[in-house]
C-alpha positions, 0 to 999 in steps of 0.5 A, spaced: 500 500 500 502 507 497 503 512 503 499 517 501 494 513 500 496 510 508 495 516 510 488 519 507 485 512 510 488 514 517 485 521 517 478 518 516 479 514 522 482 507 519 484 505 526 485 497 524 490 500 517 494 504 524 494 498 528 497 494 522 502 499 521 504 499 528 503 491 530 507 486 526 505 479 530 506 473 529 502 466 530 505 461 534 503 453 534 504 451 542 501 443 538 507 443 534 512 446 538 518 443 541 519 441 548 524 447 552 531 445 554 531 447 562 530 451 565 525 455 561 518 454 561 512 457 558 507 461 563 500 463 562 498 470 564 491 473 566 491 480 564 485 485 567 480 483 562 481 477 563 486 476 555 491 470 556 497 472 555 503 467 553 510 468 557 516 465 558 521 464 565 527 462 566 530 462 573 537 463 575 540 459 579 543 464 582 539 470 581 540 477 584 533 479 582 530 478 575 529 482 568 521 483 565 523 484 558 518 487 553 520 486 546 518 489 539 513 489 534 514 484 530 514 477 531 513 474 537 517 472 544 520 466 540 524 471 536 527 474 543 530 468 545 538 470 544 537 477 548 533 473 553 539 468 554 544 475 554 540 479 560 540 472 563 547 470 562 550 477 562 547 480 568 544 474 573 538 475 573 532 471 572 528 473 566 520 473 564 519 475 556 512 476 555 507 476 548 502 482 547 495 480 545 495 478 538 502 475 538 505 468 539 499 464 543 496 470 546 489 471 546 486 479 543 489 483 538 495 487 539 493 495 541 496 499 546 492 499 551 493 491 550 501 491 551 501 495 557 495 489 560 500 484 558 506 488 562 502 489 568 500 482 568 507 480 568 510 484 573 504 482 577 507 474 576 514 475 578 512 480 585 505 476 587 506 468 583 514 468 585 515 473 591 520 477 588 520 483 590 519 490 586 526 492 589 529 486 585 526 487 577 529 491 572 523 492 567 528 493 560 524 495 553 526 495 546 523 499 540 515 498 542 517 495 548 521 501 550 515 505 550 511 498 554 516 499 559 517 505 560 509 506 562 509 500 566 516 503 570 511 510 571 506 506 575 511 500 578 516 501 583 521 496 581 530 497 580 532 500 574 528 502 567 532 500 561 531 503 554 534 500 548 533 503 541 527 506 543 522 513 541 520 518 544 513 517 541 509 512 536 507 519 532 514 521 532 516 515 529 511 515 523 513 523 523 520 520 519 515 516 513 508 519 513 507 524 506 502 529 510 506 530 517 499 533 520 496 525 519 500 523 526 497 528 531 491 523 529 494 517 531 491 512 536 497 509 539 502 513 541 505 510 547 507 518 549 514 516 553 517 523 553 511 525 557 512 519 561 518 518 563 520 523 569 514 519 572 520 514 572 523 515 580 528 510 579 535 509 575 534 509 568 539 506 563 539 508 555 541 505 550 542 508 543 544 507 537 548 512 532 547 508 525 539 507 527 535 508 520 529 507 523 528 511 530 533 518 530 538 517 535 535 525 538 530 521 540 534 517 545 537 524 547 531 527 547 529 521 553 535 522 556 533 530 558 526 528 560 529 524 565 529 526 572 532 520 575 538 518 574 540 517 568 546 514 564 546 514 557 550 508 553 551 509 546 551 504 541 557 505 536 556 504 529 549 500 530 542 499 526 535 498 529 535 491 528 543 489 529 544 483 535 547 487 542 554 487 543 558 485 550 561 492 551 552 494 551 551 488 557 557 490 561 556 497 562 549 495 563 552 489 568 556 496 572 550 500 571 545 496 575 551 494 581 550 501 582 543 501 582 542 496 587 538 498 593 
């Protein structure tokens, strides 16, 4: 589909074309899946209203605490599987990655207020299902999960918020493609984290990259000035949205969070 023609739908209210626009999700088969190797596990949550969200655990067994991760708009947790392996190996943490609604196994269609549902579920599970204490969860975000994350770090009291290639908002995004750059101001998921994130009361991590085609590397800046936590500011040299994290990124994360511990 032409962008103008993208954008003429949008202006007349086309939410289900913006959703498709913002969403990519992936189903997944749990008949036809392959048995998990230990220690993970696959949890099934609750949110609010009553949507069965997918999850997956993987304890540590020395576990100074655990990473909610919240991931991006394509695909679904299956696709995650190498950066919650790094987080859970790099940091010493048990780590819980969750679906939206509408990916992987999760019940509903993906929308915004959905995604928030389904990360408060999650951090209900680890403080409630495995009595971690909100003290010990660092709540990490990627892209459109950086955007998850942060709402749930405004409402939650919890370690540390990490932000890794994330925005300031959905519209400032789409502000970079659309022909007609009044169409965003109409948008209805917007997942505002620059207005939200000096609600963040705890230390926050951002992690951005210079060579990023698809969200601007101001926009990291732009979180990091919002900021009134403290705040450290990761630059991940020569990188692209979509390019694997290195290990300088884990290790300053890893110092990061020693200093963060309460």
């Amino acid at each position: 589909m032409r962008w103008p023609l993208f954008v003429v739908m949008l202006m007349c209210g086309c939410e289900t074309l913006e959703n498709r626009f913002v969403f990519h999700p992936r189903p997944s088969d749990a008949k036809n899946a392959a048995p998990l190797p230990p220690p993970l596990e696959d949890v099934e949550l609750r949110t609010i209203d009553g949507i069965k969200i997918h999850a997956r655990w993987c304890p540590h067994p020395q576990a100074k605490g655990a990473v909610l991760y919240c991931h991006g708009n394509a695909g679904n947790l299956e696709y995650f599987g190498k950066v919650a392996r790094d987080f859970h190996a790099s940091l010493d943490r048990s780590v819980l990655i969750f679906d939206y609604p509408g990916y992987g196994r999760s019940d509903g269609k993906p929308n915004e207020a959905g995604c928030y549902k389904s990360a408060k579920a999650a951090y209900e599970w680890l403080t409630s299902r495995k009595g971690i204490a909100p003290e010990r969860i660092v709540i990490a975000g990627e892209s459109l999960g950086g955007g998850v994350a942060v709402q749930l770090a405004s409402q939650s009291p919890h370690q540390a918020l990490v932000l890794i290639r994330t925005f300031t908002s959905v519209p400032e995004v789409a502000k970079q493609s659309f022909v007609l750059a009044s169409a965003p101001s109409i948008m209805v998921n917007r997942f505002e984290s620059e207005k939200r994130i000096a609600e963040c009361k705890s230390p926050i991590f951002i992690a951005q990259a210079d060579k990023d085609r698809l969200i601007p590397f101001a926009q990291g800046e732009r979180l990091r000035d919002a900021c009134k936590a403290p705040v450290r500011f990761h630059v991940l040299r020569g990188l692209d949205h979509n390019d694997p994290l290195p290990a300088d990124f884990f290790a300053a994360l890893r110092g990061f969070l020693d200093q963060a511990e309460w």
